[in-house]
C-alpha positions as MATLAB code, in Angstrom:
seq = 'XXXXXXXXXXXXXXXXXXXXXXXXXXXXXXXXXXXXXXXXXXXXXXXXXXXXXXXXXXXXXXXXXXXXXXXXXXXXXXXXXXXXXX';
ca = [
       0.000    0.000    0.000;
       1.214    3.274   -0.492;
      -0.238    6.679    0.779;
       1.213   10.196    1.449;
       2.283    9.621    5.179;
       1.064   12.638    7.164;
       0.123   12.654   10.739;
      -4.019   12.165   10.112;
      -3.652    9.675    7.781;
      -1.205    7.090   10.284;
      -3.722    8.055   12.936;
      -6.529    6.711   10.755;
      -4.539    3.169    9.588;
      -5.998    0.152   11.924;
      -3.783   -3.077   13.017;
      -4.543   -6.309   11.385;
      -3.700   -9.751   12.464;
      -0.445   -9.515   10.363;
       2.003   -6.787   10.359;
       2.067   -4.206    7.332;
       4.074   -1.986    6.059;
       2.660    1.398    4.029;
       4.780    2.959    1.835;
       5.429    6.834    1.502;
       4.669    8.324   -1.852;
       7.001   11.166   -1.388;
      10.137    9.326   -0.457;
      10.514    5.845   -1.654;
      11.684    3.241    0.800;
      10.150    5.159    3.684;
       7.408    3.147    5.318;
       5.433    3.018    8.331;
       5.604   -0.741    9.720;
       2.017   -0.980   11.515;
       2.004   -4.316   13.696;
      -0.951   -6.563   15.232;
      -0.580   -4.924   18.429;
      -1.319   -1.617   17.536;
       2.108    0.141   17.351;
       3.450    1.721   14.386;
       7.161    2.631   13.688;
       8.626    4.684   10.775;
      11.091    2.195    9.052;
      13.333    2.887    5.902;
      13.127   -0.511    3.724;
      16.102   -1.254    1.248;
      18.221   -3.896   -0.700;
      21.870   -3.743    0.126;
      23.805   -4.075   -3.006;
      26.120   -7.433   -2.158;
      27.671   -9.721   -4.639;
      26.101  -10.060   -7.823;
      23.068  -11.442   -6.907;
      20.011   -9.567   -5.079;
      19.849   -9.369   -1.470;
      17.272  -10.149    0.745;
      15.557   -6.512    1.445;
      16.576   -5.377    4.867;
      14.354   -2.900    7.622;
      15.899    0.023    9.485;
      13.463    1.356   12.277;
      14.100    4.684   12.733;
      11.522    5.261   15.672;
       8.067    4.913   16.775;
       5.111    7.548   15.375;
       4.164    9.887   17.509;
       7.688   10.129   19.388;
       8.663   11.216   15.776;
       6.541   13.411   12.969;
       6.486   11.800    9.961;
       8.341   14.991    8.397;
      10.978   14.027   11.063;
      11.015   10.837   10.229;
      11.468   11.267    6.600;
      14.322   14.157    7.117;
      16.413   11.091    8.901;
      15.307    8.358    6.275;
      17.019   10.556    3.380;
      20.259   10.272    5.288;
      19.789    6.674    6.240;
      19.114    6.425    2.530;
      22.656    8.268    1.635;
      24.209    6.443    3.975;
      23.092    2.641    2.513;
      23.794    4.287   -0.653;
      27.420    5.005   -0.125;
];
């Protein structure tokens, strides 16, 4: 799923019985991991570039909502994203 993640629009998502991720439509990779419990994290999800082959995709949690804004969030998921990138 993707969406624009903005504060009214996380508050809205429910939990399900298996966790989900929702994807930003301003930054790729930047998600919002929403678990069965209720909780919901900002995340950054990417594919590390080893070998020749294509790597399993790997999760970075960057920190919970609400503790964070999602602007936040996405202003330390660019240099995550930099960062992997290098």
């Amino acid at each position: 799923m993707k969406l624009k993640l903005l504060r009214s629009v996380i508050d809205k998502l429910p939990p399900s019985d298996k966790r989900y991720f929702v994807f930003d439509t301003a930054l790729p990779g930047f998600a919002l991991d929403v678990r069965p419990s209720g909780g919901k994290s900002y995340v950054v999800r990417y594919r590390p570039r080893e070998g020749s082959g294509r790597a399993n995709p790997r999760t970075y949690t960057i920190g919970a909502h609400r503790k964070l804004t999602p602007e936040q969030a996405r202003e330390i998921a660019r240099g995550v994203m930099a960062q992997v990138a290098a």
